[in-house]
C-alpha positions in Angstrom: 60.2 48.3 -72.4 63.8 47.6 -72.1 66.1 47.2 -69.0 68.8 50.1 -70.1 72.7 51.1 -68.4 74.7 53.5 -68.6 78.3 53.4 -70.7 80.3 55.0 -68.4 80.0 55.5 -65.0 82.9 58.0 -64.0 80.1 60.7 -63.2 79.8 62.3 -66.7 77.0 63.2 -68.3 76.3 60.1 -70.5 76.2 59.8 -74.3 75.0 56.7 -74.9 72.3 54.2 -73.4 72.6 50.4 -73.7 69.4 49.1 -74.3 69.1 45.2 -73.3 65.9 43.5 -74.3 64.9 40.8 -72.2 63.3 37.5 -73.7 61.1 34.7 -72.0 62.3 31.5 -73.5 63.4 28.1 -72.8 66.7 27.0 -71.7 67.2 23.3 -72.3 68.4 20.7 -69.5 68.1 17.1 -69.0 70.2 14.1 -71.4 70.3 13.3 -74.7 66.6 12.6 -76.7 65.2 13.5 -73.2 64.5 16.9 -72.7 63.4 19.4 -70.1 63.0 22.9 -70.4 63.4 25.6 -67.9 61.5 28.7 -68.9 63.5 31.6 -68.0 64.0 35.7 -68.5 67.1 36.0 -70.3 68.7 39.0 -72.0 68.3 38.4 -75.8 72.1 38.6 -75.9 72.6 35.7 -73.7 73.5 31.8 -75.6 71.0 29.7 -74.6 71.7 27.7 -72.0 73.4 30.6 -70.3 72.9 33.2 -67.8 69.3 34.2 -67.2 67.6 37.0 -65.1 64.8 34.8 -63.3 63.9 31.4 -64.3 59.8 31.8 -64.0 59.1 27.7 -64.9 59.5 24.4 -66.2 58.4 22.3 -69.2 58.3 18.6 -69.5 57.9 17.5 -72.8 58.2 13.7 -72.2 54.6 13.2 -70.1 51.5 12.7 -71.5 50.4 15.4 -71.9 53.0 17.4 -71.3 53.8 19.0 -67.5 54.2 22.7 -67.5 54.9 24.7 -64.1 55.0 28.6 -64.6 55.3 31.4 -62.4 51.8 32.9 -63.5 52.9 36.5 -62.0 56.0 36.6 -62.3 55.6 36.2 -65.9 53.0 38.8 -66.0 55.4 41.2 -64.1 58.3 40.6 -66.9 55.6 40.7 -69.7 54.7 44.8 -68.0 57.6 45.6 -68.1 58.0 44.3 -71.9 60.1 41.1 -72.0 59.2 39.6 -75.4 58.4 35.3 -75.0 59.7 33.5 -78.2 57.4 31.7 -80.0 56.9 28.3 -77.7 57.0 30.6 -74.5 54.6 32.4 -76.4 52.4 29.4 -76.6 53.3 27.5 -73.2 52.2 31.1 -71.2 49.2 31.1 -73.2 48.6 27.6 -71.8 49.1 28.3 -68.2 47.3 31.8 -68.6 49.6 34.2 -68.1 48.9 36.3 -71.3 45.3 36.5 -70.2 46.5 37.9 -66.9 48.3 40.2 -68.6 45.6 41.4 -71.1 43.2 41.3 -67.8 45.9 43.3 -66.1 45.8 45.8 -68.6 42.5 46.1 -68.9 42.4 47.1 -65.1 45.0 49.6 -65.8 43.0 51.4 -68.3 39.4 51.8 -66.2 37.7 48.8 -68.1 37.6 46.5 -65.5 37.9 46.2 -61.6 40.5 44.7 -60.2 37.7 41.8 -58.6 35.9 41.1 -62.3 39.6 40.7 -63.6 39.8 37.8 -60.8 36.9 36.3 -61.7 37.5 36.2 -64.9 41.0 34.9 -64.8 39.4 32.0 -61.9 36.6 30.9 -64.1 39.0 30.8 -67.7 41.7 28.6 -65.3 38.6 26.2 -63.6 37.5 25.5 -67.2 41.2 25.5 -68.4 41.8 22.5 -65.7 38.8 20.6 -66.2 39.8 20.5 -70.0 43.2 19.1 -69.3 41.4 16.4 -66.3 39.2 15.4 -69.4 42.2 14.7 -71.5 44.1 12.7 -68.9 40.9 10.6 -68.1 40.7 10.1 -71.6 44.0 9.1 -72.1 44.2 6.6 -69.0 40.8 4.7 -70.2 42.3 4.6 -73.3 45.3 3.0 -71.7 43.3 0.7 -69.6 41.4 -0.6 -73.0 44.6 -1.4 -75.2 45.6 -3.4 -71.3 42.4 -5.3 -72.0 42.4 -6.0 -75.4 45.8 -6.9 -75.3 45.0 -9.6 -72.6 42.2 -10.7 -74.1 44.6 -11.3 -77.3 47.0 -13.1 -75.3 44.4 -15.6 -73.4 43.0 -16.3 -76.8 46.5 -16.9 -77.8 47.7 -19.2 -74.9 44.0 -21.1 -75.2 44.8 -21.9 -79.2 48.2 -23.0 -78.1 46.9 -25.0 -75.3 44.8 -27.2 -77.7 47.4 -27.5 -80.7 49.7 -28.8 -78.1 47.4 -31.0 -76.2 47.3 -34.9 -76.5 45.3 -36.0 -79.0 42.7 -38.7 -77.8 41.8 -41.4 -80.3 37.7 -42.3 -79.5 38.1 -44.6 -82.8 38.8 -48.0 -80.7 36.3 -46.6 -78.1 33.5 -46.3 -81.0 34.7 -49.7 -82.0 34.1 -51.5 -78.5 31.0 -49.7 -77.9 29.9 -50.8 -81.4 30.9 -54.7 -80.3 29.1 -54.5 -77.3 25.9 -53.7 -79.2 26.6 -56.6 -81.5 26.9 -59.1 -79.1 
C-alpha cells in the first residue's frame, strides 16, 4: 500500500496521484569505523541519512552480539500498511519478531486464528527467541573467562621460567667437596 497526494490542491478535480512508497531501512549515525544504525520509515525517495517518517529502532553493530531495539508494533503497523524493509531491515525485524507478528496479524485478520492463540504464539516464539540469544551470551562470556585463564596461566608459567633463568646460580661443587673431606678425615 502506498501513502499517496494529491498534485494540485486549488479544488479541482485531480488528474494525477503521487504515489510515495515508504521503506523500513537503516539510517547510519555514529563516527568513522563505528557504526550505529537507526532503523527508520523513510520515503524511498529520501537520501539516506535524511528525513524519515518514524524512526521505529536502533542497531548496534559493534556488541557482541549485536544490540538491536525495535519498535515491534510500530513496525507491524507500517508493514499493514505496506512499507517494504530493505534487505537488513528485512532480516533485523525478522530477529526481533516483527514479521511473525505481522504474519500472526494477518492470520487473525483472515478467521484462522484468535486474536489470544496469535499471543501465545508470538510469547512462546519470543521466550525461546530470548533464551537462544542468553545461551549465546553465556557462551560467549565463559569463553571469554577461559582465554582470561589460559592467558594467566601462560603468563605465570612465563614469569616462573624467567624467575629461574635469572636467578643466582648456587655452586654445591665446594659444598660436595667439604662434605667429601669431612668423611675422609
Amino acid at each position: 500500500m502506498y501513502i499517496c497526494g494529491l498534485i494540485n490542491n486549488r479544488g479541482r478535480v485531480p488528474h494525477k496521484l503521487i504515489f510515495m512508497p515508504v521503506k523500513i531501512r537503516l539510517q547510519r549515525h555514529g563516527k568513522k569505523g563505528k557504526p550505529y544504525y537507526w532503523i527508520v520509515a523513510a520515503d524511498a525517495r529520501a537520501k539516506r541519512d535524511g528525513k524519515y517518517l518514524e524512526k521505529l529502532g536502533a542497531y548496534n553493530p559493534n556488541t557482541n552480539p549485536a544490540t538491536i531495539e525495535l519498535d515491534v508494533d510500530g513496525a507491524v503497523q507500517w508493514l499493514q500498511n505496506g512499507a517494504q524493509p530493505t534487505d537488513t531491515a528485512k532480516a533485523l525485524l525478522s530477529y526481533k519478531g516483527a514479521l511473525l507478528k505481522n504474519h500472526l496479524a494477518g492470520g487473525v485478520i483472515k478467521g484462522a486464528l484468535t486474536e489470544e492463540q496469535a499471543e501465545n504464539k508470538f510469547a512462546a516464539w519470543l521466550e525461546e527467541k530470548t533464551g537462544k540469544v542468553d545461551a549465546k551470551k553465556d557462551g560467549l562470556s565463559k569463553a571469554e573467562a577461559d582465554a582470561k585463564a589460559k592467558a594467566f596461566d601462560a603468563e605465570k608459567a612465563a614469569n616462573e621460567a624467567r624467575i629461574a633463568a635469572n636467578a643466582p646460580v648456587v655452586e654445591e661443587a665446594p659444598a660436595e667437596d667439604a662434605k667429601a673431606s669431612n668423611e675422609e678425615e
